[in-house]
MDTraj code that builds the backbone (N, CA, C; nanometers):
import mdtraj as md
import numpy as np

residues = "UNK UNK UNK UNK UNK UNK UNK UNK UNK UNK UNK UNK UNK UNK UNK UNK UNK UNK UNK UNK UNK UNK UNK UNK UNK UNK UNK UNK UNK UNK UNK UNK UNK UNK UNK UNK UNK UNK UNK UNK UNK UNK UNK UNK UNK UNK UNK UNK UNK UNK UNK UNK UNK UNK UNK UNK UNK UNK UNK UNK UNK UNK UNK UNK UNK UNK UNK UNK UNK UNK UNK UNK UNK UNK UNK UNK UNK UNK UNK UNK UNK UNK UNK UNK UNK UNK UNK UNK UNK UNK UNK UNK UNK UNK UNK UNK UNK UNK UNK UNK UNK UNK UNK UNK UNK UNK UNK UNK UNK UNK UNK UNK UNK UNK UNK UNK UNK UNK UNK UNK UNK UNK UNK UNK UNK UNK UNK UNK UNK UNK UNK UNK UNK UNK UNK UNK UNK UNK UNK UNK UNK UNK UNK UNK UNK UNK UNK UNK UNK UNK UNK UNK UNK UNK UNK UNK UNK UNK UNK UNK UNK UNK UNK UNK UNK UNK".split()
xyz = np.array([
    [-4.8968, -3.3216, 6.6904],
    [-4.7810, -3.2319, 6.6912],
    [-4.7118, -3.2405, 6.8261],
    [-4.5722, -3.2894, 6.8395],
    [-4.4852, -3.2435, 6.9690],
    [-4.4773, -3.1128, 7.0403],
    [-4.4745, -3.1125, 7.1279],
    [-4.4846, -2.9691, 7.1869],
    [-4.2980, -2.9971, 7.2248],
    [-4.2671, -2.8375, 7.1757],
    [-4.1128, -2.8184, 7.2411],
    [-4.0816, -2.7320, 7.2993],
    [-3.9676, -2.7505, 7.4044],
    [-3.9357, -2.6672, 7.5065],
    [-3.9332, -2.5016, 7.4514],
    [-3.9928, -2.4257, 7.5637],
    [-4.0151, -2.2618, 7.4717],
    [-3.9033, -2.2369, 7.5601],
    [-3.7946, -2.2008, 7.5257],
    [-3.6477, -2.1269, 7.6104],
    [-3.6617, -1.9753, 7.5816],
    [-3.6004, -1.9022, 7.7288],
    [-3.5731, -1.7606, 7.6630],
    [-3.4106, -1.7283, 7.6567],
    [-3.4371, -1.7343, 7.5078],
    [-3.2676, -1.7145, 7.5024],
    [-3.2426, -1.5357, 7.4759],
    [-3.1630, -1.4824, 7.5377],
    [-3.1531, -1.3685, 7.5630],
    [-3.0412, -1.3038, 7.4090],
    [-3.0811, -1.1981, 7.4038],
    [-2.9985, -1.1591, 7.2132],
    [-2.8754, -1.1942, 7.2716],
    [-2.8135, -1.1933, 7.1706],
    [-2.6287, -1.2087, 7.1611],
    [-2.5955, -1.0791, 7.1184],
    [-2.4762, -1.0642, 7.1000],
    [-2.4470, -0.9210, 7.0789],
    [-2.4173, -0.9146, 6.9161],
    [-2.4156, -1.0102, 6.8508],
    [-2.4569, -0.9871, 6.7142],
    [-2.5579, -0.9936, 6.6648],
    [-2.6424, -1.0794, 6.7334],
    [-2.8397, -1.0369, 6.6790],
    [-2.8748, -0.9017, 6.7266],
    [-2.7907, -0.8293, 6.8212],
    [-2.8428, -0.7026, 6.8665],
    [-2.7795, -0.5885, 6.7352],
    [-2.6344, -0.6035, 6.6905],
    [-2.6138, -0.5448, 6.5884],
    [-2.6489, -0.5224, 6.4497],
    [-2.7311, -0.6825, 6.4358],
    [-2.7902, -0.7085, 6.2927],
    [-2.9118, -0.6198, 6.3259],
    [-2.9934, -0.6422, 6.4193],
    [-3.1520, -0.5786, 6.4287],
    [-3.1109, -0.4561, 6.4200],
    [-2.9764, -0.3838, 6.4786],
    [-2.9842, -0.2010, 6.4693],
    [-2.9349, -0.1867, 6.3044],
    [-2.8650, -0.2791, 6.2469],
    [-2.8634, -0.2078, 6.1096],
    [-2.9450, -0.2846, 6.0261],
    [-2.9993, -0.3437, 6.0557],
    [-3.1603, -0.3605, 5.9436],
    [-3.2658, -0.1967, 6.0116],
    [-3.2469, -0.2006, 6.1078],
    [-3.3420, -0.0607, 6.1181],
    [-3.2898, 0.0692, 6.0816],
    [-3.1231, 0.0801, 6.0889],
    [-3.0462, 0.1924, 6.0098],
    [-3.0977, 0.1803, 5.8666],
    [-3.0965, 0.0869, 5.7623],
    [-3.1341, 0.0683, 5.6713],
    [-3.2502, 0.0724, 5.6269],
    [-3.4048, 0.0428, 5.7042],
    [-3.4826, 0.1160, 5.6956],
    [-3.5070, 0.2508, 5.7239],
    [-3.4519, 0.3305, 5.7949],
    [-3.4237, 0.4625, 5.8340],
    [-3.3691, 0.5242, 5.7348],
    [-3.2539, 0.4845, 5.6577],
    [-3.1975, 0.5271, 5.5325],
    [-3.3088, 0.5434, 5.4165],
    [-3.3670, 0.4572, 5.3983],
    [-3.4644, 0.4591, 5.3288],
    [-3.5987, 0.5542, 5.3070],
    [-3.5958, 0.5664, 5.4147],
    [-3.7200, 0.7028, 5.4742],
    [-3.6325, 0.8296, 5.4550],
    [-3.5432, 0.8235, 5.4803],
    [-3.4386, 0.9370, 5.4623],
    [-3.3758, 0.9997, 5.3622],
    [-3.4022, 0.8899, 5.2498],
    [-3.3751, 0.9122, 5.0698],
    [-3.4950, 0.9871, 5.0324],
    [-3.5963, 0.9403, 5.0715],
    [-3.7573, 0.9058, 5.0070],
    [-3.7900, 1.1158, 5.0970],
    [-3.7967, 1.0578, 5.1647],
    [-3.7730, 1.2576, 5.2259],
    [-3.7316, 1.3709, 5.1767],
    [-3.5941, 1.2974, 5.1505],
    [-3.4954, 1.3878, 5.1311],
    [-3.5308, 1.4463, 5.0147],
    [-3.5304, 1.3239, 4.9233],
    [-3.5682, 1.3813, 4.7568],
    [-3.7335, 1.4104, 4.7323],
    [-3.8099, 1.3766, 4.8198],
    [-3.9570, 1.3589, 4.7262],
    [-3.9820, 1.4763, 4.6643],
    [-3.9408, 1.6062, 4.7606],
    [-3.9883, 1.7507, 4.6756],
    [-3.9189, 1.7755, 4.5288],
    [-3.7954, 1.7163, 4.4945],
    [-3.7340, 1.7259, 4.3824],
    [-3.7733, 1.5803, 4.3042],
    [-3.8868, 1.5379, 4.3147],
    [-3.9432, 1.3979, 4.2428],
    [-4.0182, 1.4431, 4.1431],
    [-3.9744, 1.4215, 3.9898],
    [-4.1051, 1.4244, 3.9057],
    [-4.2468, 1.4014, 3.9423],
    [-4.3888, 1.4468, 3.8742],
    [-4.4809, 1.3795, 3.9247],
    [-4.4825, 1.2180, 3.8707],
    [-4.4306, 1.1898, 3.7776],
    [-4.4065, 1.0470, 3.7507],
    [-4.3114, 1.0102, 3.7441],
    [-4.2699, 0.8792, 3.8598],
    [-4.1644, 0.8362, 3.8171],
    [-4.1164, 0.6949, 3.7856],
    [-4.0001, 0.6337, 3.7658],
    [-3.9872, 0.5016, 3.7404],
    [-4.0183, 0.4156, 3.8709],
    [-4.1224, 0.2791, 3.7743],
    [-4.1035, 0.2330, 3.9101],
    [-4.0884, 0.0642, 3.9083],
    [-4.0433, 0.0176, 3.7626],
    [-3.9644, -0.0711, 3.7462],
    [-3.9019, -0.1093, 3.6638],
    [-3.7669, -0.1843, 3.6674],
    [-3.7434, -0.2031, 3.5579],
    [-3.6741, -0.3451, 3.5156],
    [-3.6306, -0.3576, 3.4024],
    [-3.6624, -0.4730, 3.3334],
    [-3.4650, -0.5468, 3.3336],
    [-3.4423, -0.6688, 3.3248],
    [-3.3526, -0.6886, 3.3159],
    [-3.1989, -0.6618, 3.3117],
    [-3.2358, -0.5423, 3.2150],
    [-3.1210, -0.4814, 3.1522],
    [-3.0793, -0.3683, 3.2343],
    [-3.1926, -0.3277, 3.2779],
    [-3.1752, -0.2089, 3.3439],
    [-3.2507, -0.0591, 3.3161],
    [-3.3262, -0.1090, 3.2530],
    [-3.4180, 0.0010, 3.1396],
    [-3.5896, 0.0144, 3.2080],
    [-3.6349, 0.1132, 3.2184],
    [-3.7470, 0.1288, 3.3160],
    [-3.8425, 0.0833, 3.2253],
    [-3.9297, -0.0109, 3.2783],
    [-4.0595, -0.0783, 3.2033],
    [-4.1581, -0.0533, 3.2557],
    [-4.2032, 0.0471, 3.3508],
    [-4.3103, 0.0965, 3.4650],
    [-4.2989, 0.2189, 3.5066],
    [-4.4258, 0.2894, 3.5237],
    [-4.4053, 0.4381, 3.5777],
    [-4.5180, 0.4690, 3.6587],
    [-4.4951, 0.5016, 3.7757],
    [-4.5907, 0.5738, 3.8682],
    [-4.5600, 0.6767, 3.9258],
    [-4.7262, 0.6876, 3.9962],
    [-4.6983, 0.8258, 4.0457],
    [-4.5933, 0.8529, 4.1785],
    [-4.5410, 0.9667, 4.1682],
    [-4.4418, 0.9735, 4.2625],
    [-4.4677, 0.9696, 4.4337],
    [-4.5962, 0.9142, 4.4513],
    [-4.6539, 0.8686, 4.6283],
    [-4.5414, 0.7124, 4.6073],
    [-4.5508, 0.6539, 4.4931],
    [-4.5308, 0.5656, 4.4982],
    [-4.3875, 0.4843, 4.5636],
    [-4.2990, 0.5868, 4.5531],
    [-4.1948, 0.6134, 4.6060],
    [-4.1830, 0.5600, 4.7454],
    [-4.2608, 0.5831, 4.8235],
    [-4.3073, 0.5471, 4.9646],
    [-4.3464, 0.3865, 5.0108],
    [-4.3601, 0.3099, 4.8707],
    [-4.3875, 0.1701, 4.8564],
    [-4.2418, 0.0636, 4.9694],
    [-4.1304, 0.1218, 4.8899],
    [-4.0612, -0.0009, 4.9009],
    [-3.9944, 0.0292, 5.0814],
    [-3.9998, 0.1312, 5.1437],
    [-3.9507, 0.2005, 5.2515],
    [-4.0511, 0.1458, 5.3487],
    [-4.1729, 0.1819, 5.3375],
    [-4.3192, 0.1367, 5.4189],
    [-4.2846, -0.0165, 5.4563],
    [-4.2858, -0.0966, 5.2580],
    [-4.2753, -0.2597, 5.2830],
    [-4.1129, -0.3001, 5.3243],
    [-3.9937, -0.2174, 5.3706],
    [-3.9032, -0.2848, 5.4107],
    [-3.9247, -0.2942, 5.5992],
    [-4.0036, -0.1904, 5.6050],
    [-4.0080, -0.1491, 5.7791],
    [-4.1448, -0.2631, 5.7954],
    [-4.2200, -0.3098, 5.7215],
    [-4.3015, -0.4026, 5.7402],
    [-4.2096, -0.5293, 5.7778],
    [-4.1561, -0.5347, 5.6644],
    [-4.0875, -0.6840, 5.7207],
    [-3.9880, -0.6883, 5.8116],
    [-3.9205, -0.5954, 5.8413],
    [-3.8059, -0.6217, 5.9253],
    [-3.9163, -0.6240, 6.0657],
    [-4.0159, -0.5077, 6.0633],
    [-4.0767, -0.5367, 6.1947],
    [-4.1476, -0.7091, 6.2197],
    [-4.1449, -0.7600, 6.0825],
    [-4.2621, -0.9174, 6.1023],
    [-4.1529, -1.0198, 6.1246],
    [-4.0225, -0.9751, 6.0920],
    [-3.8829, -1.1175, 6.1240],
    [-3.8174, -1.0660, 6.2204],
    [-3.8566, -0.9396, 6.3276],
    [-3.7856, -0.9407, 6.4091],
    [-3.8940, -0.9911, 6.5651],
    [-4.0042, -0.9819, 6.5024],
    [-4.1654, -1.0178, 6.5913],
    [-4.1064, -1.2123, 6.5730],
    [-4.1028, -1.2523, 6.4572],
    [-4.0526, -1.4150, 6.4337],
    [-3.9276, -1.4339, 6.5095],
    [-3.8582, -1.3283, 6.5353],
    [-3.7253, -1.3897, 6.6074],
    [-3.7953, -1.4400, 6.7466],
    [-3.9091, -1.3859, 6.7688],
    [-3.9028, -1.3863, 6.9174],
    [-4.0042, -1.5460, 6.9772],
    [-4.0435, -1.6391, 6.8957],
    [-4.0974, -1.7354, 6.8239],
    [-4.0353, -1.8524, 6.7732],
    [-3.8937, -1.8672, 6.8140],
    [-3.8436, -1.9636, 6.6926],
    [-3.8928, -2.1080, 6.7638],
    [-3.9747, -2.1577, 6.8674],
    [-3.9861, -2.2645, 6.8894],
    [-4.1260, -2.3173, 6.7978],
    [-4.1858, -2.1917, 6.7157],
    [-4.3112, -2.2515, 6.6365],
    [-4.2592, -2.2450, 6.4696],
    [-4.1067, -2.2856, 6.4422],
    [-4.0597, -2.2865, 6.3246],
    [-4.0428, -2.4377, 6.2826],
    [-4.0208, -2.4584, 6.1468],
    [-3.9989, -2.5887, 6.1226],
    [-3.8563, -2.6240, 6.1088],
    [-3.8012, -2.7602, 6.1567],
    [-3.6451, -2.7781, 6.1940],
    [-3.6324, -2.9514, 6.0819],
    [-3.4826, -2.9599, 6.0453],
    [-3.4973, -3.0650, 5.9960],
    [-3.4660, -3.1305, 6.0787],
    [-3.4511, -3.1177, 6.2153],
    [-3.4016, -3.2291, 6.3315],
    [-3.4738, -3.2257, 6.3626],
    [-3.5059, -3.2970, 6.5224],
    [-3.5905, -3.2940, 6.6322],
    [-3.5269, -3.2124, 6.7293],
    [-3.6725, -3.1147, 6.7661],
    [-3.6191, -3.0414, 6.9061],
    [-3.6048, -3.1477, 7.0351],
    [-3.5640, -3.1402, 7.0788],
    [-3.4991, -3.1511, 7.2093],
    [-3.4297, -3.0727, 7.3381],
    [-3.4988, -3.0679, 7.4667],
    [-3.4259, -2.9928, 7.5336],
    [-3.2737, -2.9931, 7.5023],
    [-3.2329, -3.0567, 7.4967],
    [-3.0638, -3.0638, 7.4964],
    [-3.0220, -2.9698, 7.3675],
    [-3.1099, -2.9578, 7.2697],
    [-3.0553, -2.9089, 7.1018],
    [-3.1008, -2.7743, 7.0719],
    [-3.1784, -2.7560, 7.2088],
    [-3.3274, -2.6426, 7.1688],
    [-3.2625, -2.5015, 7.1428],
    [-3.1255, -2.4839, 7.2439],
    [-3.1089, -2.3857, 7.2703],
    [-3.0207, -2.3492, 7.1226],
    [-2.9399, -2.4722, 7.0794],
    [-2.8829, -2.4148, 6.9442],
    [-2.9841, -2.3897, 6.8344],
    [-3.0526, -2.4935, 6.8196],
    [-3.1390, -2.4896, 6.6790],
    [-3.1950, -2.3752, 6.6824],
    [-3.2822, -2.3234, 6.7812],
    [-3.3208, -2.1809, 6.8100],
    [-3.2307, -2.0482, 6.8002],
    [-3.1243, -2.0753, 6.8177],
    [-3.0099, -1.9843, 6.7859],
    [-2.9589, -1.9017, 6.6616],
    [-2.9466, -2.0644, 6.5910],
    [-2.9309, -2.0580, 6.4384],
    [-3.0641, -2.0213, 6.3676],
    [-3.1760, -2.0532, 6.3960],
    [-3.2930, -2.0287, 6.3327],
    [-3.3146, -1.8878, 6.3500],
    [-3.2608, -1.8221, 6.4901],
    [-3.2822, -1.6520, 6.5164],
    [-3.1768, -1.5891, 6.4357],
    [-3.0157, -1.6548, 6.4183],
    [-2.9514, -1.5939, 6.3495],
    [-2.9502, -1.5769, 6.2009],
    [-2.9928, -1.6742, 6.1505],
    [-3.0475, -1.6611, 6.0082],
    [-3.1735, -1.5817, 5.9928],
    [-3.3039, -1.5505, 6.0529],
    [-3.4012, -1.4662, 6.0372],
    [-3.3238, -1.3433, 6.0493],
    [-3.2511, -1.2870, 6.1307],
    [-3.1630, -1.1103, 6.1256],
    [-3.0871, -1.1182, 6.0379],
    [-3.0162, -1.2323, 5.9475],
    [-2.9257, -1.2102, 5.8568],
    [-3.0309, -1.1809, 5.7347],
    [-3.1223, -1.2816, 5.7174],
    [-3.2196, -1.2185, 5.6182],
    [-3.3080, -1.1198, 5.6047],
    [-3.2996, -1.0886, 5.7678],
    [-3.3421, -0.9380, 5.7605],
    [-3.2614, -0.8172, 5.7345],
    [-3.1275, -0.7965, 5.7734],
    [-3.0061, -0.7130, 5.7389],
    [-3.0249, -0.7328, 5.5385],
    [-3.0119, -0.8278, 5.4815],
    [-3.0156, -0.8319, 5.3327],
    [-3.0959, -0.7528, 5.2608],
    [-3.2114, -0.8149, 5.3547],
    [-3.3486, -0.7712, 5.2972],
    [-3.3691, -0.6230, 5.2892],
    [-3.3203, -0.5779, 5.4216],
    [-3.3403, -0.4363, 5.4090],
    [-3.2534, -0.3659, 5.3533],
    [-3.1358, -0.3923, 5.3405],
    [-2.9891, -0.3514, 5.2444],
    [-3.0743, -0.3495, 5.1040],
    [-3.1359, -0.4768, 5.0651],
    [-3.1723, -0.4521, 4.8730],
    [-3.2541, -0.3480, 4.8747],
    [-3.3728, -0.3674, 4.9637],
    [-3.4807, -0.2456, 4.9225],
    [-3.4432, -0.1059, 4.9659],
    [-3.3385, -0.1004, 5.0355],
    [-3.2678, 0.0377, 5.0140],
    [-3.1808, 0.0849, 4.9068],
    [-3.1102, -0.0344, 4.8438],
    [-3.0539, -0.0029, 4.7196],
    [-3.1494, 0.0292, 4.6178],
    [-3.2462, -0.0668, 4.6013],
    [-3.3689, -0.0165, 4.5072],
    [-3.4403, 0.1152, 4.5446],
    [-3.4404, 0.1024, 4.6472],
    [-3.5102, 0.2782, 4.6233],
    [-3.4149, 0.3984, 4.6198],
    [-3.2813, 0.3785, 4.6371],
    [-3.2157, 0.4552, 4.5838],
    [-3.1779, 0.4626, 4.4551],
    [-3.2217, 0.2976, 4.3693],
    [-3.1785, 0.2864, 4.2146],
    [-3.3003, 0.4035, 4.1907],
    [-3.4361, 0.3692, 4.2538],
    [-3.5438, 0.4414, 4.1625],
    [-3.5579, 0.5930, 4.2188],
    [-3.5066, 0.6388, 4.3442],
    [-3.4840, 0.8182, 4.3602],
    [-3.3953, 0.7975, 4.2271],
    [-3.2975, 0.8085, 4.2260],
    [-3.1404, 0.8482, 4.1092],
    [-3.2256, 0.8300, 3.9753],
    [-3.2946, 0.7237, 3.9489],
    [-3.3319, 0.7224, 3.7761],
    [-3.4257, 0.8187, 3.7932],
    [-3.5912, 0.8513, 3.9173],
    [-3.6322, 0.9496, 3.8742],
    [-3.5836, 1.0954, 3.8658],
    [-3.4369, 1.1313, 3.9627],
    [-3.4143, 1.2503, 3.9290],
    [-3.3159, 1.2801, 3.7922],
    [-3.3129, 1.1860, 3.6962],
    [-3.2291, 1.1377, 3.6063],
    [-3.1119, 1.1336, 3.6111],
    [-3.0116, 1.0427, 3.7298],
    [-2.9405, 1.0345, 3.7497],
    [-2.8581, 0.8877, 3.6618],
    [-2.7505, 0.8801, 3.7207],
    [-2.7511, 0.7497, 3.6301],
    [-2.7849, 0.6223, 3.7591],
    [-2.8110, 0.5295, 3.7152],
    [-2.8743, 0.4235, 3.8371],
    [-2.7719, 0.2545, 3.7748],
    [-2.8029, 0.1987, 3.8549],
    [-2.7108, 0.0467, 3.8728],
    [-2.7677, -0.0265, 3.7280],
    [-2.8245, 0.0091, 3.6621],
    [-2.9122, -0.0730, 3.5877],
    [-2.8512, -0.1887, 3.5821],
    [-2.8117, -0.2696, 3.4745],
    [-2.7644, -0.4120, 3.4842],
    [-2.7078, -0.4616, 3.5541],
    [-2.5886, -0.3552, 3.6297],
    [-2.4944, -0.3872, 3.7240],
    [-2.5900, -0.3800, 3.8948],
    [-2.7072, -0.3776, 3.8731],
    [-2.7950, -0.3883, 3.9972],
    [-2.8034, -0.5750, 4.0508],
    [-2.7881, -0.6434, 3.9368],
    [-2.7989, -0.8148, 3.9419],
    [-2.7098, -0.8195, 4.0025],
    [-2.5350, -0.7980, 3.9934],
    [-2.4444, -0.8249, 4.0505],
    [-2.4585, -0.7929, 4.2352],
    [-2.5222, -0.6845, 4.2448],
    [-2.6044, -0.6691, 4.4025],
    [-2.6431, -0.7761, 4.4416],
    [-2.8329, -0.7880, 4.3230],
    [-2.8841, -0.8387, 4.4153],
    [-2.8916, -1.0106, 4.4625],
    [-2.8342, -1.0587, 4.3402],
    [-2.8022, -1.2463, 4.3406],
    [-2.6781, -1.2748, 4.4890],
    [-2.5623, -1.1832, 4.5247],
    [-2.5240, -1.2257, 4.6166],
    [-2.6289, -1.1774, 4.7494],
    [-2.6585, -1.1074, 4.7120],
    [-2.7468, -1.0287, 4.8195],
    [-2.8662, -1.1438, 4.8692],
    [-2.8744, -1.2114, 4.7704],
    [-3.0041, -1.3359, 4.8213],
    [-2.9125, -1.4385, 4.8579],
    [-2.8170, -1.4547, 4.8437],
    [-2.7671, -1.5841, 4.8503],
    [-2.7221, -1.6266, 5.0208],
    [-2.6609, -1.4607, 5.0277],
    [-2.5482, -1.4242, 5.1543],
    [-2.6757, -1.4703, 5.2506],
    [-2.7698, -1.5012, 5.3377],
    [-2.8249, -1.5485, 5.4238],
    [-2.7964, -1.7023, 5.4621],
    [-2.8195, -1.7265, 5.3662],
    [-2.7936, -1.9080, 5.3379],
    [-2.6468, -1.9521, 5.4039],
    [-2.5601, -1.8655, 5.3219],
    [-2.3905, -1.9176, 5.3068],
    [-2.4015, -1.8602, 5.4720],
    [-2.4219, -1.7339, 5.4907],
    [-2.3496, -1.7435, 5.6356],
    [-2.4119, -1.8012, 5.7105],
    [-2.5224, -1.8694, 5.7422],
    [-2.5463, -1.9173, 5.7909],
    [-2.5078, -2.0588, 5.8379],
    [-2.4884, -2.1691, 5.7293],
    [-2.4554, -2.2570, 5.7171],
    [-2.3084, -2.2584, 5.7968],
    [-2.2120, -2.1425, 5.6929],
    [-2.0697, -2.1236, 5.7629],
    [-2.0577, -2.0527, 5.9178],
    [-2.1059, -1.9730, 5.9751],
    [-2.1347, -1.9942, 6.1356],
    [-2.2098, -2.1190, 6.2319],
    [-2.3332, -2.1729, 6.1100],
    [-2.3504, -2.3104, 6.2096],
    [-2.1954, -2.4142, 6.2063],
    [-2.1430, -2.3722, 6.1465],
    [-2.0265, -2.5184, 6.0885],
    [-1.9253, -2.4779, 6.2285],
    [-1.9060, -2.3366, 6.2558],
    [-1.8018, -2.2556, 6.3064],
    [-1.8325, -2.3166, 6.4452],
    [-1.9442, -2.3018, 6.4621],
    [-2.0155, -2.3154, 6.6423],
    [-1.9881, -2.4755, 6.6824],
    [-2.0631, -2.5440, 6.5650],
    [-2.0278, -2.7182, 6.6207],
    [-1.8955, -2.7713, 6.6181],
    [-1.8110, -2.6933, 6.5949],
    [-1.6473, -2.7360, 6.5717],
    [-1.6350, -2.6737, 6.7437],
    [-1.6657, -2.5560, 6.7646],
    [-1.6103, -2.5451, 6.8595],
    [-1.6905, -2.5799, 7.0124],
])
top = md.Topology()
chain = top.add_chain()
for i, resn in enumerate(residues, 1):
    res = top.add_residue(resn, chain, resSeq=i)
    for name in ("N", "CA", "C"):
        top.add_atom(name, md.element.get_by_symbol(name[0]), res)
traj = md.Trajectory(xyz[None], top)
């Protein structure tokens, strides 16, 4: 294995904005899950199926699942931002390249962390609203979440394109 240059590249002021609203968004999340748990059935939905129709029911601790595992991951890709020289690249590092490839590799980990934590806040607000029988995104939840996976990729690609032009 090559060993490559470990640089400290200092945040930019948009990796500093992405990391505060992936953590607003976990915060939101704790803040739904709070807000409502005393008005939570003891059972409630806790998944559902294509269409939009609940195919799962637990108990209402359960609620606490998707909030816990969004603050898990944003804390494990923002611990990886700080790491990007032990990631895999389709180029070769090189001092001369290190400082971009590392750039783009940090800016795409906060963009997929901003997403990431955006869906599982929408989902746990789909599943507060259906358990207090509200009406919830059901089918119209796909239209969310397919751009919602996609949007990491595209901007990424379209800010690396933006940077080597200029």
């Amino acid at each position: 294995m090559t060993t490559r240059p470990i640089i400290d590249l200092p945040k930019t002021t948009t990796e500093r904005w992405l990391d505060i609203a992936s953590w607003l968004f976990v915060a939101l999340s704790f803040a739904i899950v709070l807000g409502c748990y005393s008005d939570l059935p003891e059972t409630i939905p806790t998944h559902f199926d294509g269409a939009g129709n609940v195919d799962g029911y637990g108990s209402k601790y359960t609620v606490f699942l998707l909030p816990v595992l969004s603050f898990a991951i944003v804390a494990g890709l923002v611990f990886l931002t700080r790491i990007p020289h032990r990631f895999n690249y389709l180029t070769t590092i090189t001092p001369e390249n290190a400082a971009f490839e590392y750039g783009k590799a940090r800016l795409l980990l906060r963009i997929m962390n901003l997403f990431i934590s955006l869906l599982l806040l929408a989902i746990t607000w789909d599943i507060v609203q259906a358990a207090l029988g509200k009406t919830t995104m059901g089918p119209w939840m796909w239209l969310f979440i397919c751009p919602v996976l996609a949007s990491p990729i595209f901007v990424t690609i379209v800010l690396s394109q933006m940077k080597q032009k200029s």
